[in-house]
C-alpha positions as CSV (number, residue, x, y, z in Angstrom):
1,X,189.1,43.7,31.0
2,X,185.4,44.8,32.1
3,X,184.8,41.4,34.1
4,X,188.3,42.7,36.0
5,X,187.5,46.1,36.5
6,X,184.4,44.8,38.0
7,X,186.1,42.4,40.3
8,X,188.1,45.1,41.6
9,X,185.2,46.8,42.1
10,X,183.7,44.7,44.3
11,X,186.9,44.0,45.9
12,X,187.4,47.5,46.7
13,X,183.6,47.9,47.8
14,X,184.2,44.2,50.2
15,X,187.1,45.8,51.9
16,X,186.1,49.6,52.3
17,X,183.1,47.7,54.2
18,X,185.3,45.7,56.2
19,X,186.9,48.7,57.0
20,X,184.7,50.8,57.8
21,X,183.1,47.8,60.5
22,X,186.5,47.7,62.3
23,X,186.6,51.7,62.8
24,X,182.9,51.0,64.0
25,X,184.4,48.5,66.7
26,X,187.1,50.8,68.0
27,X,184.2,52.8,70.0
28,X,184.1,51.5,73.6
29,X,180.4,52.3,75.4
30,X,181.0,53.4,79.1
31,X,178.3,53.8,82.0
32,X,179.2,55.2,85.4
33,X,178.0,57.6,88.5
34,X,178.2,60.8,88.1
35,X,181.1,60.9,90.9
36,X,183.6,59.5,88.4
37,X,182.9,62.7,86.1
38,X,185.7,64.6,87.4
39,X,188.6,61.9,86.6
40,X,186.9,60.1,83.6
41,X,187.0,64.0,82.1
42,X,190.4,63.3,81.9
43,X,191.6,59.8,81.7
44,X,188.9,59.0,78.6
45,X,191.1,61.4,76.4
46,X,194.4,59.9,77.4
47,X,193.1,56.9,76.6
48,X,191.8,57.6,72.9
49,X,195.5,59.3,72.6
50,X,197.2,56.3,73.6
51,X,194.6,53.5,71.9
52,X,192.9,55.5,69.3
53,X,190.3,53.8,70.7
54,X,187.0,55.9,71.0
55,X,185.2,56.2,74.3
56,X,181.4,57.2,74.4
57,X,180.2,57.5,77.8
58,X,176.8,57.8,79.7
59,X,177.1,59.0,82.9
60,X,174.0,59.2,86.0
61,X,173.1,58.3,89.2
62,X,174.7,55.8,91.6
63,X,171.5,53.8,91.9
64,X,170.2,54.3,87.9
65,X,173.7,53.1,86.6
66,X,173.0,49.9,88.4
67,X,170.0,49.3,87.7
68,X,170.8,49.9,84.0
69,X,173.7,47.6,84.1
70,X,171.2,44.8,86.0
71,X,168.6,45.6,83.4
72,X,171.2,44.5,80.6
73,X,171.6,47.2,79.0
74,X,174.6,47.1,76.5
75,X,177.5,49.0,77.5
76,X,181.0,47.6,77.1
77,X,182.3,49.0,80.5
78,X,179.8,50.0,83.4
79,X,181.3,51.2,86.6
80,X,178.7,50.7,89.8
81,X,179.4,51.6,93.2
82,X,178.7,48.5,95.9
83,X,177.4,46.4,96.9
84,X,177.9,44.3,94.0
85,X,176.7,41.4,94.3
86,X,173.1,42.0,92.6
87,X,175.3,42.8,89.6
88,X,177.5,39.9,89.6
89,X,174.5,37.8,90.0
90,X,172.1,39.3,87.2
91,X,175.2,37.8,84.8
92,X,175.3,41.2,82.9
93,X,179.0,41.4,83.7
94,X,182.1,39.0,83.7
95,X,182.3,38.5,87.5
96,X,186.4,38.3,87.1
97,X,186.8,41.7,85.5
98,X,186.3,42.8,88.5
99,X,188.6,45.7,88.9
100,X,188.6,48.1,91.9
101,X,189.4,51.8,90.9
102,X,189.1,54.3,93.3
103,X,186.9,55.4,96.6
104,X,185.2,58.2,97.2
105,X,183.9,60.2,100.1
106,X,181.5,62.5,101.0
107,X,182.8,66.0,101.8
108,X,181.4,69.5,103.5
109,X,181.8,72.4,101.9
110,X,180.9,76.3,102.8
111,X,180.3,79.0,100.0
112,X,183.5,80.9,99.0
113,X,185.5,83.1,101.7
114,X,183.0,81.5,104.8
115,X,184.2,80.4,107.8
116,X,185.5,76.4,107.5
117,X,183.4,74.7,110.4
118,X,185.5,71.8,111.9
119,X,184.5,68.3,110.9
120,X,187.8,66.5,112.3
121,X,185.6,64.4,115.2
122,X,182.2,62.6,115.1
123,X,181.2,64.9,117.4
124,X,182.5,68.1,115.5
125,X,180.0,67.2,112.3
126,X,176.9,67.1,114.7
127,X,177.7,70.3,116.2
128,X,178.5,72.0,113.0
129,X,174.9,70.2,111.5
130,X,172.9,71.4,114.6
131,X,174.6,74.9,114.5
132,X,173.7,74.9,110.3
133,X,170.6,77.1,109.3
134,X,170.4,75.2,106.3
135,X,171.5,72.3,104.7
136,X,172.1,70.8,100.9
137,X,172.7,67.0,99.4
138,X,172.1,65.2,96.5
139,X,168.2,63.6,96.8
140,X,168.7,59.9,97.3
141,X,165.3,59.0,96.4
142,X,166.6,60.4,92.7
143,X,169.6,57.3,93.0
144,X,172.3,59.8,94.2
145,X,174.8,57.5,95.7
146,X,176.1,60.5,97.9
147,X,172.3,61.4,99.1
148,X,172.4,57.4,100.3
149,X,175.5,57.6,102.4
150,X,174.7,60.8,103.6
151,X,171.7,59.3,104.9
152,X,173.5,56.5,106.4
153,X,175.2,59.1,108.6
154,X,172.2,61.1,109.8
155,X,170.3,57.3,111.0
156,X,174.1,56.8,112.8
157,X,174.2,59.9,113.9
158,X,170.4,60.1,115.4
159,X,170.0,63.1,113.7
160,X,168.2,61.8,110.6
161,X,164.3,63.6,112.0
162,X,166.1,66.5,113.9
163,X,167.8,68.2,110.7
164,X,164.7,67.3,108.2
165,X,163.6,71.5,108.7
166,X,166.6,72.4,107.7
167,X,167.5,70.4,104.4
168,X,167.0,71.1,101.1
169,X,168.0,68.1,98.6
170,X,169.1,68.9,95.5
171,X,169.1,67.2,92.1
172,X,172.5,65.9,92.1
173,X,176.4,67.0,93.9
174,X,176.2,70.0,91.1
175,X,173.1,70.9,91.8
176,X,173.7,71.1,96.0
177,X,177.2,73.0,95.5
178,X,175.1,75.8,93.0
179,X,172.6,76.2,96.1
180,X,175.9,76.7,98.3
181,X,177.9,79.1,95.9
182,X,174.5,80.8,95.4
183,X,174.2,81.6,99.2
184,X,171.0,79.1,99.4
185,X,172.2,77.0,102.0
186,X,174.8,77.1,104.3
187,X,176.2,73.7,104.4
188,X,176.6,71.5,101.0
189,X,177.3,68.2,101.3
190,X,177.9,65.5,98.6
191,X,181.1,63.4,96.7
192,X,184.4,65.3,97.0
193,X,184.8,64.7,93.2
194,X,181.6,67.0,92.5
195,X,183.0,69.7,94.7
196,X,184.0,71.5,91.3
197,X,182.3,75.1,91.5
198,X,184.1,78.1,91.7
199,X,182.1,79.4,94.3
200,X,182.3,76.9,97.2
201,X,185.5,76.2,99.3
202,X,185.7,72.7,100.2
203,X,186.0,72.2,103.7
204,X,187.4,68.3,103.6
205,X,185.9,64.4,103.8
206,X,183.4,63.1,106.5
207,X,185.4,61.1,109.4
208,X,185.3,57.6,108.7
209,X,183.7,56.9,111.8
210,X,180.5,58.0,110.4
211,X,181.0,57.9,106.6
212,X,182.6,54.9,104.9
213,X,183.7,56.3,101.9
214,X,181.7,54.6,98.3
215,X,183.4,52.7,95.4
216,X,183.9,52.5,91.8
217,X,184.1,49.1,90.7
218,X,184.6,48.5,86.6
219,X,183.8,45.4,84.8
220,X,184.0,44.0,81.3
221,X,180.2,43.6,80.4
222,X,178.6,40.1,79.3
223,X,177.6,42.1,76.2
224,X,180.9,43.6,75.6
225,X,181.1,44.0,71.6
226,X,184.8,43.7,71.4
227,X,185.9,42.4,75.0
228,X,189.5,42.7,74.9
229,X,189.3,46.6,73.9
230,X,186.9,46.9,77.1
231,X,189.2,44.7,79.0
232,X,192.1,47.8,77.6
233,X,190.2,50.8,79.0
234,X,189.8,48.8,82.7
235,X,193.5,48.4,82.3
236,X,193.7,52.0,81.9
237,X,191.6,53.4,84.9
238,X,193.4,51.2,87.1
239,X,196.7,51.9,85.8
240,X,199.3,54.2,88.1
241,X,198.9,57.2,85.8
242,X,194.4,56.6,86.5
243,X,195.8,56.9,90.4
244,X,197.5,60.3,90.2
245,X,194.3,61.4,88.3
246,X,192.0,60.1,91.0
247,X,194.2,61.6,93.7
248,X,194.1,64.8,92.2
249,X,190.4,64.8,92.2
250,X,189.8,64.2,96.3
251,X,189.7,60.3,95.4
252,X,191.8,57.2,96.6
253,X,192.8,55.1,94.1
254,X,192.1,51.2,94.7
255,X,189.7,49.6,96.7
């Protein structure tokens, strides 16, 4: 009866272990830019409703999340914004993953209750820069993916030396929407997915002519610790219910 007892013992012991290592694989590591914070606030919680699935995620700069990802660090599911081919090629993720989920572009915004400048033309946004007495955007030189496209559209513009008095870069979207709420600066400028403080009103997206709008591209990693649960969550932020949540957050869903 003892020997028993003991077996069952250990029994019980092998399985509560076993247990307890499955729970441990239900976690799914995510890394993205911080301009997929607004809609990953809210799809990661559907998602751990409808898997039970547990989503930890790390979230930073366009530029730092892909060098993270190149570096090989070991997240189940990193989102990068392009190009993407340095990522494909550094083998840290399984190249046909690949799984387009939403654009983004860069907006203007004006503190609460100020006049909305018109951006509708090329030629409107350089007026409305040159007439600004200051100007705010995530610092690209800190791997703000915004700050890079923005600065895409001053060299296109030819207006990249002209306007350097005038701006003050900020430490991320937040951080250039607090200087425009505060009354800092009179034009902000960064993802329309950042634009979330109470005190700005956003005045709308760059033309296209000047400002290709950036993606977020997901992948299952090479490191993946349970592939098919990161291969469920991609599934998820591409899934029609992921569009209406990107939508609702300034973004277009897809490539």
């Amino acid at each position: 009866m003892k020997r028993f007892l003991q077996s069952l013992a250990v029994a019980t012991a092998l399985l509560l272990s076993q247990s307890g290592g499955a729970q441990a694989q239900t976690e799914i590591t995510l890394i993205a830019p911080g301009g997929a914070r607004a809609p990953l606030d809210k799809l990661i919680p559907a998602f751990e409703k409808k898997t039970g699935f547990k989503v930890k995620a790390t979230l930073g700069s366009g530029l730092g999340t892909k060098k993270q990802v190149m570096q090989g660090e070991a997240f189940d599911v990193p989102i990068v914004q392009p190009p993407l081919a340095e990522v494909v090629a550094s083998g840290n993720v399984v190249a046909s993953s690949e799984t387009p989920l939403a654009t983004v572009a860069v907006g203007v915004a004006v503190r609460k209750g100020a006049p909305k400048p018109d951006i509708s033309t090329p030629d409107a946004v350089k007026k409305m820069l040159l007439a600004a007495k200051s100007i705010s955007y995530p610092d690209a030189a800190g791997g703000a993916a915004a700050g890079v496209s923005f600065n895409e559209t001053l060299k296109k513009m030819g207006l990249a030396e002209q306007l350097q008095p005038k701006i003050k870069l900020a430490q991320g979207g937040a951080a250039a929407m607090a200087m425009v709420a505060k009354g800092e600066v009179e034009i902000g400028l960064t993802f329309v997915s950042e634009m979330r403080d109470d005190g700005i009103d956003i005045v709308g997206p760059l033309p296209r002519a000047i400002s290709t709008p950036t993606g977020l591209v997901g992948y299952v990693s090479s490191h993946a610790k349970d592939p098919a649960a990161a291969k469920a969550l991609l599934e998820f932020l591409s899934s029609p219910d992921a569009a209406a949540v990107y939508q609702a957050e300034g973004m277009q869903p897809g490539r």
